[in-house]
C-alpha positions as CSV (number, residue, x, y, z in Angstrom):
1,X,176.6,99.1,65.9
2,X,174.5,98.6,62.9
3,X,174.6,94.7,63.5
4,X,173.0,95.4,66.9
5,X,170.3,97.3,65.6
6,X,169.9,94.2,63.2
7,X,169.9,91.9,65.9
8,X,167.5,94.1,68.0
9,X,165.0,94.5,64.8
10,X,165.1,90.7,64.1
11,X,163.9,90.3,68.1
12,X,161.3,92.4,68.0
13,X,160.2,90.8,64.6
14,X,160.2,87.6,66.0
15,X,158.5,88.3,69.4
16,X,155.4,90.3,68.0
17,X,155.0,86.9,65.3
18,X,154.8,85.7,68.6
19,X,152.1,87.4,70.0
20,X,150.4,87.2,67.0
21,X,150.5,83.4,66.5
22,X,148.6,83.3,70.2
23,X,145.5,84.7,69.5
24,X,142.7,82.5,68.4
25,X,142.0,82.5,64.4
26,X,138.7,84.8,64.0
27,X,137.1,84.2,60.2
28,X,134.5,86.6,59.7
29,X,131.8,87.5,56.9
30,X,130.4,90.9,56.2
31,X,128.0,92.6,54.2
32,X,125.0,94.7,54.2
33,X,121.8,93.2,55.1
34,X,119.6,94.9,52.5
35,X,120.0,95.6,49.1
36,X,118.2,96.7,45.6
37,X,117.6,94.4,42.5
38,X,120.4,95.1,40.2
39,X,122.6,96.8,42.9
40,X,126.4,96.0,43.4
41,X,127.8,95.3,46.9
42,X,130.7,93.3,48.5
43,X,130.9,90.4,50.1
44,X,133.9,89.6,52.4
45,X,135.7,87.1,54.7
46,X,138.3,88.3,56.8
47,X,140.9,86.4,58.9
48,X,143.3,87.1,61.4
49,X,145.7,84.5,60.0
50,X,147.2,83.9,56.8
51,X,145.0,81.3,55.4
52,X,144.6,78.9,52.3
53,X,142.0,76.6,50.7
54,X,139.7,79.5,50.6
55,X,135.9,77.6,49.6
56,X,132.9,80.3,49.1
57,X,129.8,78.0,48.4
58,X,127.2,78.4,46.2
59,X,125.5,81.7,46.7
60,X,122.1,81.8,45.4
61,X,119.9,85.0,44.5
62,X,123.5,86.6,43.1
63,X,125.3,87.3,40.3
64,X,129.0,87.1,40.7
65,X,130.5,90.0,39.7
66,X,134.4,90.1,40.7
67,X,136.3,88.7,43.2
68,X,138.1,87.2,45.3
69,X,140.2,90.4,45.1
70,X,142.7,89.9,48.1
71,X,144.0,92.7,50.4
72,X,145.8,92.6,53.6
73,X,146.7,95.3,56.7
74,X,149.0,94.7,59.8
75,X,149.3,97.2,63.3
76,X,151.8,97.3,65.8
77,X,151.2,98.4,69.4
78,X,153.4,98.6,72.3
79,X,151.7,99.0,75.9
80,X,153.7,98.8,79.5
81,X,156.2,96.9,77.5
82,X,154.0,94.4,76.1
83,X,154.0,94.6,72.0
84,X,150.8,93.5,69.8
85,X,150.9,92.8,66.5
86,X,147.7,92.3,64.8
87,X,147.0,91.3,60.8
88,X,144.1,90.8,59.3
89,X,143.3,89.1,55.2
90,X,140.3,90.1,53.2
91,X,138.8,88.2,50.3
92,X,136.1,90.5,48.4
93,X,133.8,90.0,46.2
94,X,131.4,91.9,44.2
95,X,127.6,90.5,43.6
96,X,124.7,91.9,42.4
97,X,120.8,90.8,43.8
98,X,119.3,89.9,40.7
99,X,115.9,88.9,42.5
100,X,113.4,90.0,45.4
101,X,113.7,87.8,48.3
102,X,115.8,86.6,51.6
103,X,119.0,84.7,51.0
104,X,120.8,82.8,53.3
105,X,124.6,82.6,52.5
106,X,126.2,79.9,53.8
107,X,129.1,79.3,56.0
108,X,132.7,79.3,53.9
109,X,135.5,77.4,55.3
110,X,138.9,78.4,55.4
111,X,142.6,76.6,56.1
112,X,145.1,78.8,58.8
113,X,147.9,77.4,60.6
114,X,146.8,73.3,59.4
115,X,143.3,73.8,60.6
116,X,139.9,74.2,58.9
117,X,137.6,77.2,60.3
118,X,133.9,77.9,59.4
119,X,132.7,81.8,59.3
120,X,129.4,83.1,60.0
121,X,126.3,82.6,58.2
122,X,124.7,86.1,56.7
123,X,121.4,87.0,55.8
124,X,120.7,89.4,52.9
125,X,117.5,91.2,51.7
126,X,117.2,92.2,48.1
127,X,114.0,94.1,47.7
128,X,112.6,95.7,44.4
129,X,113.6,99.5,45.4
130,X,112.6,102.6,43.8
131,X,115.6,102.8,41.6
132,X,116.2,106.2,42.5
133,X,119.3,107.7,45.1
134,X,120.6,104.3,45.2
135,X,124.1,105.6,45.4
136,X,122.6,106.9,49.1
137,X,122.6,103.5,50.6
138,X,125.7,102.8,50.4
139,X,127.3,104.1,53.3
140,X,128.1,107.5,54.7
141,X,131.6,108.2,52.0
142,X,128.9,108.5,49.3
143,X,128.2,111.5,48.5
144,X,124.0,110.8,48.7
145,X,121.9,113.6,47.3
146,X,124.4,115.4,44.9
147,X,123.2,117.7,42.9
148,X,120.0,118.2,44.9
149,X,118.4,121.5,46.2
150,X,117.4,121.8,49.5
151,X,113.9,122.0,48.3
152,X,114.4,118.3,47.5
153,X,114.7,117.0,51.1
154,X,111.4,116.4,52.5
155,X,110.2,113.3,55.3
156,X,110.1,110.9,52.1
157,X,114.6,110.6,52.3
158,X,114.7,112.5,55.8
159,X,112.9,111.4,58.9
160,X,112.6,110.3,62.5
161,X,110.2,107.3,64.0
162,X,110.0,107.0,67.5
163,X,109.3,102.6,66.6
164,X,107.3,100.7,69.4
165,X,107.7,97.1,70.1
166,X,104.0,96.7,71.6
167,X,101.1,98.6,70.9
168,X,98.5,97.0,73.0
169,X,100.0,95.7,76.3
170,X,98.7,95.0,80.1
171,X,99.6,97.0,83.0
172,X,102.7,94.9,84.3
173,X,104.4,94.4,81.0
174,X,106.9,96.5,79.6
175,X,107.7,97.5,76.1
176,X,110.5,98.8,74.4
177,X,110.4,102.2,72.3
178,X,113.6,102.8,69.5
179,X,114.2,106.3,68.8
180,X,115.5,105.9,64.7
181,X,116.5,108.4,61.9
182,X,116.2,107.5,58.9
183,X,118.3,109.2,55.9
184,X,118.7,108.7,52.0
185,X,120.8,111.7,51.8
186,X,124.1,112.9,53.0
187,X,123.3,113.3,56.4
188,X,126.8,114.8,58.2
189,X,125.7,114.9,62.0
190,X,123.3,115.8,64.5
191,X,122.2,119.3,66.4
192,X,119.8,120.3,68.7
193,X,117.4,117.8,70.4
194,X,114.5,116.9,72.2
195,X,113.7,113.2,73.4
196,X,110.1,112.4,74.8
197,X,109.8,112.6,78.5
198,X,107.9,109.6,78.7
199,X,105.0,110.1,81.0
200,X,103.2,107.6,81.9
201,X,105.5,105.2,82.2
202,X,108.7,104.0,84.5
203,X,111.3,104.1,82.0
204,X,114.9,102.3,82.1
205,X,117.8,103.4,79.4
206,X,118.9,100.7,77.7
207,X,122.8,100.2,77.1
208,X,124.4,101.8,74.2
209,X,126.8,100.6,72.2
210,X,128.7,103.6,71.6
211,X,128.4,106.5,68.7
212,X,125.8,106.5,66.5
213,X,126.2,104.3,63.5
214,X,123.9,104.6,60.5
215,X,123.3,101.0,58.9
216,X,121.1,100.2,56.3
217,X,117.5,99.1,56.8
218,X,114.4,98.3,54.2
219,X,111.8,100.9,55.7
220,X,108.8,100.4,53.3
221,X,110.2,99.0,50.1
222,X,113.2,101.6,50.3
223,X,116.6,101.5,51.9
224,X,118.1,103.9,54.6
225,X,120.6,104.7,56.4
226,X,119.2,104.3,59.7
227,X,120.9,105.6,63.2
228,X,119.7,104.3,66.3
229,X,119.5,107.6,69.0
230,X,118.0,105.6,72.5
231,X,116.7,102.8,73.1
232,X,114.2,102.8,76.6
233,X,113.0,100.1,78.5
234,X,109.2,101.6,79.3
235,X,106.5,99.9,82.2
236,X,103.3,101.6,82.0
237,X,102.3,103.3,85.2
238,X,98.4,102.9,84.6
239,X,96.3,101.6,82.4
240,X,94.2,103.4,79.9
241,X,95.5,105.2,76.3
242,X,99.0,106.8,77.3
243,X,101.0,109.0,74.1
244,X,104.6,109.3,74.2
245,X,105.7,112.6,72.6
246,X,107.2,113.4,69.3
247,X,111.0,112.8,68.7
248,X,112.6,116.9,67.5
249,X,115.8,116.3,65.8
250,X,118.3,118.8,64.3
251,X,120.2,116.8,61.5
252,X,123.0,118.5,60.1
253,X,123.2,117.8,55.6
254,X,125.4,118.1,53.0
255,X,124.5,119.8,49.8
256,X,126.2,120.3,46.7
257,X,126.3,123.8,45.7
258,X,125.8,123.2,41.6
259,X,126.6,121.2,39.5
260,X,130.3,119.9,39.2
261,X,131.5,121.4,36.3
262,X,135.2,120.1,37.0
263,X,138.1,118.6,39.6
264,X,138.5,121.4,41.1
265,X,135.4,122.4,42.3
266,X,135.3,118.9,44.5
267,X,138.6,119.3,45.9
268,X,138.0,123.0,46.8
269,X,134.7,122.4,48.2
270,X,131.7,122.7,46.3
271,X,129.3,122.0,49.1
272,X,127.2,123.7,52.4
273,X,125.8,122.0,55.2
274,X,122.1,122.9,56.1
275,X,120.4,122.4,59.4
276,X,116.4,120.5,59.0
277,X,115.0,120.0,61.8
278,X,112.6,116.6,62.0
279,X,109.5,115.7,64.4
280,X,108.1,112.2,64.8
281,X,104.6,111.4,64.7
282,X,103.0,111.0,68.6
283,X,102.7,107.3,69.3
284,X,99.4,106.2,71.6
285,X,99.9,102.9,73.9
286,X,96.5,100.7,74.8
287,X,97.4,99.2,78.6
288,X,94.5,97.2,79.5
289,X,94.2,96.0,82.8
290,X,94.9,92.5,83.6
291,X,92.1,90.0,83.6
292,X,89.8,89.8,86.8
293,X,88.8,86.0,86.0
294,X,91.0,83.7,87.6
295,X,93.5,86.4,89.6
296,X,94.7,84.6,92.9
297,X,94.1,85.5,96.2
298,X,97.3,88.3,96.8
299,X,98.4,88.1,93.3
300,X,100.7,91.4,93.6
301,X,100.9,92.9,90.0
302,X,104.2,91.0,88.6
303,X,103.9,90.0,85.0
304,X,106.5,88.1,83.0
305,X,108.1,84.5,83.5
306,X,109.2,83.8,86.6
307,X,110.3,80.6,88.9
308,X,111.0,80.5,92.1
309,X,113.1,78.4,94.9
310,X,113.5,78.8,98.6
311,X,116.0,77.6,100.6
312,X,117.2,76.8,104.5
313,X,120.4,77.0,105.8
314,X,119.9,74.6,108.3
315,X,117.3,72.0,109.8
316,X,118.7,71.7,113.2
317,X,120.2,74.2,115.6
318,X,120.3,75.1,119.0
319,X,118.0,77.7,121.2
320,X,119.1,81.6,119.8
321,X,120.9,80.5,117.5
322,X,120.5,82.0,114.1
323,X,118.9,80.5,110.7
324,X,119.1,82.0,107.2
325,X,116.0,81.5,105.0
326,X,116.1,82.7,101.3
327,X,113.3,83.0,98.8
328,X,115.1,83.8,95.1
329,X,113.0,84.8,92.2
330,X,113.9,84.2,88.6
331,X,113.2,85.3,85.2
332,X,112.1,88.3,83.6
333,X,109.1,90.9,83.6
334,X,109.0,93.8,85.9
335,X,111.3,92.3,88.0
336,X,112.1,96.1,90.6
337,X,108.3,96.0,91.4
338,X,108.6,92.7,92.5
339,X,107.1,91.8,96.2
340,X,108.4,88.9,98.7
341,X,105.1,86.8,99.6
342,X,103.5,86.9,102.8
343,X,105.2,84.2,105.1
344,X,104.5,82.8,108.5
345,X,107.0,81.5,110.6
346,X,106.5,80.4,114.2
347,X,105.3,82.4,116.7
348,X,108.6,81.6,118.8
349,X,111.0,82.4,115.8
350,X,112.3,86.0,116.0
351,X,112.3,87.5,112.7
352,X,113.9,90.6,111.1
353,X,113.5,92.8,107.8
354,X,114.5,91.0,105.2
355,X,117.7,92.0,103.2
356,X,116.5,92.3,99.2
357,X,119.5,91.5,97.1
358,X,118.4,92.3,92.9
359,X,120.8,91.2,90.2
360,X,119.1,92.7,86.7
361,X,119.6,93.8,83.7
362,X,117.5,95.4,81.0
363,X,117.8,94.4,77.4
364,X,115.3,93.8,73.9
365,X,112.8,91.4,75.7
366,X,112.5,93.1,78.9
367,X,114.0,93.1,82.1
368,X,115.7,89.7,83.2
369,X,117.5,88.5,86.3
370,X,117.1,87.7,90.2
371,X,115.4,89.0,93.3
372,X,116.4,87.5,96.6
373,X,115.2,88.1,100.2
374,X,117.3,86.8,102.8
375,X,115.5,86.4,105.9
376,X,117.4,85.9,109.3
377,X,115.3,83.4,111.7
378,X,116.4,83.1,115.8
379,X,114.7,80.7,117.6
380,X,114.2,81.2,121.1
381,X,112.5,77.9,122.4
382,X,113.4,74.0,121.9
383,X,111.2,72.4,119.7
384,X,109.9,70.7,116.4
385,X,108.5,73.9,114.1
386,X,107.5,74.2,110.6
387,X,108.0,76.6,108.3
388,X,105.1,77.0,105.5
389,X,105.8,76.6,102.0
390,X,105.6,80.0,100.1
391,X,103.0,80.7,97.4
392,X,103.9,83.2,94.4
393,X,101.4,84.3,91.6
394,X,102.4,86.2,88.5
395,X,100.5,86.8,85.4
396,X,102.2,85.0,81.9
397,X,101.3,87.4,79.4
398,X,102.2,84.5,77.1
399,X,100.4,82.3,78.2
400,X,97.5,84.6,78.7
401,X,96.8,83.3,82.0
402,X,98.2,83.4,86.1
403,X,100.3,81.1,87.6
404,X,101.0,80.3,91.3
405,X,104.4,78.9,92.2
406,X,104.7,77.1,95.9
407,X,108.3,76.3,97.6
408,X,109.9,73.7,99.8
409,X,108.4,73.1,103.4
410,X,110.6,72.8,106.3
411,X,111.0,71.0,109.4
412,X,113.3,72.6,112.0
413,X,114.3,70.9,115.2
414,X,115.7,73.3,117.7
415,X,117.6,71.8,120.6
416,X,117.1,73.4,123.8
417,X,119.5,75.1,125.6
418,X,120.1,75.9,129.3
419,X,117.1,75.9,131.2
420,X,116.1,79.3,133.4
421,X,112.9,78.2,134.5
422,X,114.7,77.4,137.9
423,X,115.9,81.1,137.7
424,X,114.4,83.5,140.9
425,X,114.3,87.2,141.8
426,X,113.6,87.7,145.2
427,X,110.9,85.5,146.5
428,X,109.2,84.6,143.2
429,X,110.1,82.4,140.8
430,X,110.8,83.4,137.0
431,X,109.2,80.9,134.5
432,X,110.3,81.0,130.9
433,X,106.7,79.9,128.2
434,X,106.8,79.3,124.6
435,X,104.0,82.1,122.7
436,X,102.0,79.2,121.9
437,X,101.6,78.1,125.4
438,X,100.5,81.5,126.7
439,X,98.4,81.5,123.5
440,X,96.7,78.6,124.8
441,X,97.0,79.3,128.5
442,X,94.5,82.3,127.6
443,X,91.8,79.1,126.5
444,X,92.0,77.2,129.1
445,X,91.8,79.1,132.3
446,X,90.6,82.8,133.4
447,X,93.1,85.0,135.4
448,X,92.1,85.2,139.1
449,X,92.8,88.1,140.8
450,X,94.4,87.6,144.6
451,X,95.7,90.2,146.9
452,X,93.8,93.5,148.4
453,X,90.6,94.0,146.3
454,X,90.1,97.6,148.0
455,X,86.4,97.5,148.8
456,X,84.3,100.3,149.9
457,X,81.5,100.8,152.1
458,X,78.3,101.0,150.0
459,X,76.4,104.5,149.9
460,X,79.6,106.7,150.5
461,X,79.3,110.1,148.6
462,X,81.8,111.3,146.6
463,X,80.5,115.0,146.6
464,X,82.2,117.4,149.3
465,X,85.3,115.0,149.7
466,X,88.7,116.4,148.7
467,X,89.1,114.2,146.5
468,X,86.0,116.3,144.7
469,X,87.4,119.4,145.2
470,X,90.9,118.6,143.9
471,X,88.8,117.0,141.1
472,X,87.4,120.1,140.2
473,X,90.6,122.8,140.3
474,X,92.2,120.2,138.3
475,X,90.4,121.2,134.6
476,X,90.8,124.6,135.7
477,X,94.5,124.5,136.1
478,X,94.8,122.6,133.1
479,X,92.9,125.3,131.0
480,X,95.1,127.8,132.1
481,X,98.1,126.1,131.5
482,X,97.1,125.6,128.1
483,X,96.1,129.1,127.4
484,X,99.9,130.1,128.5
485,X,101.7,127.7,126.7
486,X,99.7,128.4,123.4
487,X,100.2,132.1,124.0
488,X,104.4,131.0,123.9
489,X,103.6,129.3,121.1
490,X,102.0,132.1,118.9
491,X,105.0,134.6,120.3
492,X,107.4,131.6,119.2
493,X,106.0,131.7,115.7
494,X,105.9,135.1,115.1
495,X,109.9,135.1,114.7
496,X,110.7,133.2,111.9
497,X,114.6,133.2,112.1
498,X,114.1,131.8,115.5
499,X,111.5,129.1,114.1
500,X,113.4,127.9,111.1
501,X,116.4,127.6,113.5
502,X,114.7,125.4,115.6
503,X,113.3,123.4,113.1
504,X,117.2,122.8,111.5
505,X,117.9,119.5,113.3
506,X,114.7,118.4,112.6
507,X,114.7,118.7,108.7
508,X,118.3,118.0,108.8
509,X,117.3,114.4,110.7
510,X,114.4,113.5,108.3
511,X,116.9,114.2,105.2
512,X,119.4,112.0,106.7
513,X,116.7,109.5,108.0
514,X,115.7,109.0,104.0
515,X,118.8,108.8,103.1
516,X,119.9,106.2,105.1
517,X,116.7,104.5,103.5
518,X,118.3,104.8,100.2
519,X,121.9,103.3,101.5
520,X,120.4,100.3,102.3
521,X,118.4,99.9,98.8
522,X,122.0,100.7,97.3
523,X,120.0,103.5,95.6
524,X,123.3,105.8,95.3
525,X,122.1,108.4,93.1
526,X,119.0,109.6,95.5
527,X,121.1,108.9,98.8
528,X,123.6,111.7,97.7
529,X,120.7,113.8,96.5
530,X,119.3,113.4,100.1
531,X,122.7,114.1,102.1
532,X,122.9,117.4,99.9
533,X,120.3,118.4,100.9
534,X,120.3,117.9,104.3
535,X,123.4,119.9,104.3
536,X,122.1,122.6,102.0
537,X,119.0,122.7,104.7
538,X,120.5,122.6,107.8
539,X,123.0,125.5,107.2
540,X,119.9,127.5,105.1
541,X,117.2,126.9,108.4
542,X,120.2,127.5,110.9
543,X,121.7,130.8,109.1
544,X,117.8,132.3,107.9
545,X,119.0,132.4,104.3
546,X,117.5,131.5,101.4
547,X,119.0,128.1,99.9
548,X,119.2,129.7,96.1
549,X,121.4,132.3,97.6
550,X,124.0,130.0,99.0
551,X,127.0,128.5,97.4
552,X,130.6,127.4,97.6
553,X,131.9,130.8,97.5
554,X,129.9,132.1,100.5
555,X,129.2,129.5,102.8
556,X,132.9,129.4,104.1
557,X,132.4,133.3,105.1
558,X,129.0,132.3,106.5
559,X,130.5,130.0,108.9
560,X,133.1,131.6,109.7
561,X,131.4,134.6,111.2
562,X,129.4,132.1,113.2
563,X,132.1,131.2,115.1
564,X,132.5,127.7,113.1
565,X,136.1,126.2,113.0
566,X,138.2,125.6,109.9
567,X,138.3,122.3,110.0
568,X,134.7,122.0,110.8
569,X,134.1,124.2,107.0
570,X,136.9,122.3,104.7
571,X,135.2,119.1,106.3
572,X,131.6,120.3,105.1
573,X,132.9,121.7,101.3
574,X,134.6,118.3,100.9
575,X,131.2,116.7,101.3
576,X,129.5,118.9,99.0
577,X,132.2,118.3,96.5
578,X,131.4,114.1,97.4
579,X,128.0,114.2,97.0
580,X,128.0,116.0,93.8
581,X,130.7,114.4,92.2
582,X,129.0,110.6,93.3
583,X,125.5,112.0,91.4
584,X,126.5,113.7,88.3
585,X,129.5,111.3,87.7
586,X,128.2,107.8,89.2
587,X,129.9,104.3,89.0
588,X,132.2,102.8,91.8
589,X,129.9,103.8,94.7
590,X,129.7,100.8,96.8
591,X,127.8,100.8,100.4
592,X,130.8,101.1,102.2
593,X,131.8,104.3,100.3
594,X,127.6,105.4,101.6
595,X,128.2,104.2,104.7
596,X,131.2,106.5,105.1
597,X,129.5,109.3,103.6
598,X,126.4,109.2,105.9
599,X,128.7,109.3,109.1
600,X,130.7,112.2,107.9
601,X,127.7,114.5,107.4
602,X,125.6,113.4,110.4
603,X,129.3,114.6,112.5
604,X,129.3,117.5,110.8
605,X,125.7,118.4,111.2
606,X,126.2,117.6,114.9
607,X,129.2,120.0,115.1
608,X,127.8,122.8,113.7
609,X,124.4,122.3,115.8
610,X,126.9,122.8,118.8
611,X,128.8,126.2,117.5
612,X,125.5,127.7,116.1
613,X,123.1,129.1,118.2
């Protein structure tokens, strides 16, 4: 038994060496990216392979304390069967900045399993420094701001910026605004908060990389521990001086009590948290409009870098039979705002919408990516055509100046089909004409009209005819009419259960209309808004009761005493439940999943438009 166990152990030793020697070697260098003259901090190299050969160069600007010191961790996992083990080997060592400047450190180089491997190259700060909390700047296990009062926190070593990366800007571009706290004492976590609204602007949430992780940062001549809250995208809406609010911030400190006066006092806990609650200054954004010298004819408002390419799928085809033309932008600016160019394709080409396909992403330097419209072309005569090459203009706020981007021209040669000018109906003959030729038909020749002309007798009176007389009750019988029907109308009005019930299909229709709108813009997040509140409508219009007094726990009753069926109500909770659950917890909706959605609630709406009356 026991030799089994062995024998099992020595497997499972040898199969996660396995796994380890199959990931790639990964030799790393850390440190932090600011420090103080005269402070101590470590350098280190880590591998994920037992390496030798170990060669640090030269590292100018510091003093070598200690080091290498050598430590070295291993983790087992098991997953579905499948057993990782990872290791990792750290070299330390300790330096000291023993002048102001930047310093490079070079690469080090490293020998693992009879290869050499280079690490990253690391750039580190040393300023001057104050001298004073220093222990605060290095990291979060510190215990920054011992001893202190609370009288000694203040906005000097406990702060938030709301940091801008353009002050001055024209309408079109698009800036990016860092929400930051800075801390030089033992900050412990965060409370209440209020982010600026940003009005002004159309603002996009950059990606986060997870929690909040204070590093350190020089922030005039000192170093802090600086945590990045949001970072926003932001495209000013008009131009002019536009403020963005002040940053409020609870931040949750440590304090020590007193003085230490022995072991014990640590380990029992000698400290308090206290709540300070922190307000950025207002920041103001110049937008200046963009330069009236030298703006093309139907420049559109994009500003940025952008290139553009069309494309055909084919240069010969038959009569009806269809073509794909696609115009791709490229680049970044504002890229959502974006408009196709105005194109002209033959009069004898039937066109369609075009389908707008956008691939971007937001990041530091704006928004970058591609726009595509994919037009779908039919022609419906033989012939040689052309299709125009596109113009685009844009404005390089780089560059200071606009640019105008043409595309590829195209011939086409459509092949004609069978011919139905031979067709006939009746005793006439059908002729099929291209638009041009009736275009130029009109030119040439004046229509000339044959048949009965209906002449009368010159110096017949129209007066005492019955055509006059007829002629004359006619207005009268309108007027009354009208009276009548507008008398209906008022009586109509004057219910208003019987009004709003009338106009349920028709709200219940637009909703649905503007969703369906923002299905095909793959806008998921306002389609479900619109869907919920058709639904919400239509049953509040239909049932005369106030929207903010339905909910889930009544509308079932509701129904059900109007005569609605069971299946009809678990069918309409279940796409309340959809709706909401697609718009507070997106990701995953895809058209399809829309598509299906708009179907179910146009049946159900339909359903319950037949039961209630």
């Amino acid at each position: 038994m026991n030799r089994t166990i062995r024998l099992i152990g020595l497997f499972a030793c040898i199969l996660t060496f396995l796994t380890a020697a199959g990931q790639p070697v990964e030799f790393k260098a850390s440190a932090p990216s600011v420090v103080e003259v005269g402070e101590q901090f470590r350098l280190s190299f880590s591998v994920n392979r037992q390496g030798t050969d170990l060669q640090v160069p030269t590292l100018e600007g510091f003093n070598l304390l200690m080091g290498p010191s050598t430590s070295s961790s291993s983790s087992i996992s098991m997953i579905n069967g499948t057993t990782t083990r990872s290791v990792n080997y750290t070299y330390t060592y300790v330096l000291e900045g023993v002048k102001e400047g930047t310093f490079r450190v070079p690469a080090a180089t490293i020998v693992a399993d009879g290869q050499q491997y280079r690490s990253n190259t690391l750039e580190i700060q040393v300023i001057k420094g104050s001298g004073e909390e220093r222990a605060a700047g290095r990291g979060n296990n510190n215990r920054s701001g011992q001893g202190e009062t609370p009288a000694s926190i203040n906005e000097e070593n406990l702060f938030v910026r709301v940091e801008v990366s353009k002050r001055n800007l024209y309408l079109g571009e698009s800036l990016v605004a860092t929400l930051k706290v800075y801390s030089r004492v033992d900050l412990q976590r965060f409370g209440r908060s209020k982010f600026p609204s940003f009005d002004g602007f159309l603002a996009e949430e950059l990606s986060s990389a997870g929690p909040i992780e204070l590093k350190r940062e020089n922030y005039d001549g000192k170093i802090y521990n600086v945590g990045v809250l949001r970072r926003v995208l932001l495209f000013p809406q008009h131009t002019g001086d536009i403020t963005i609010e002040p940053l409020e911030l609870e931040c949750i400190v440590r304090q020590q009590l007193a003085a230490s006066r022995s072991f014990f006092d640590d380990f029992f806990g000698n400290y308090r948290e206290i709540s300070f609650m922190r307000i950025s200054r207002p920041q103001t954004i110049h937008v200046r409009e963009l330069p009236a010298e030298g703006r093309p004819l139907g420049f559109g408002g994009t500003v940025g870098n952008i290139t553009m390419r069309n494309s055909l799928s084919a240069d010969t085809v038959s009569e009806n039979e269809a073509l794909t033309y696609r115009i791709t932008f490229q680049g970044t600016g504002n890229l959502k705002l974006l408009e196709a160019p105005a194109l002209s394709f033959p009069p004898d080409f039937e066109t369609y919408e075009p389908k707008v396909t956008q691939n971007t992403e937001t990041g530091e330097n704006g928004m970058s990516g591609t726009v595509t419209y994919e037009y779908l072309l039919i022609p419906r005569y033989g012939g040689d055509y052309t299709i125009p090459s596109p113009a685009f203009s844009y404005y390089d706020p780089v560059a200071h100046s606009y640019k105008t981007l043409s595309g590829k021209e195209f011939q086409v040669h459509v092949r004609k089909g069978r011919s139905v000018a031979g067709a006939t109906a009746g005793e006439g003959t059908v002729h099929s004409f291209k638009k041009e030729e009736v275009r130029q038909l009109g030119q040439d020749i004046r229509f000339i009209r044959t048949g009965d002309l209906k002449l009368h007798t010159k110096g017949t009176l129209f007066f005492g005819t019955p055509f006059f007389a007829l002629a004359c009750l006619i207005p009268l019988l309108v007027f009354v009419a009208g009276v009548l029907i507008t008398r209906k109308r008022i009586r109509e009005n004057a219910d208003l259960a019987k009004v709003k019930n009338k106009a349920a299909n028709k709200m219940a229709r637009k909703r649905m209309k503007a969703a369906s709108a923002a299905m095909k813009q793959l806008n998921a997040e306002q389609f479900y808004e619109e869907v919920l509140n058709a639904l919400w409508g239509y049953v509040s219009y239909k049932l005369n009761i106030d929207k903010s007094k339905l909910n889930r726990d009544n509308i079932s009753e509701l129904l059900e005493q109007k005569s609605v069926g069971p299946e009809t109500i678990r069918e309409f909770i279940g796409l309340l439940d959809t709706c909401e659950f697609a718009r507070y917890a997106p990701g995953g909706e895809t058209e399809q999943t829309m598509e299906q959605v708009y179907g179910n609630g146009i049946a159900v709406i339909t359903r319950l438009d037949k039961t209630i009356r």
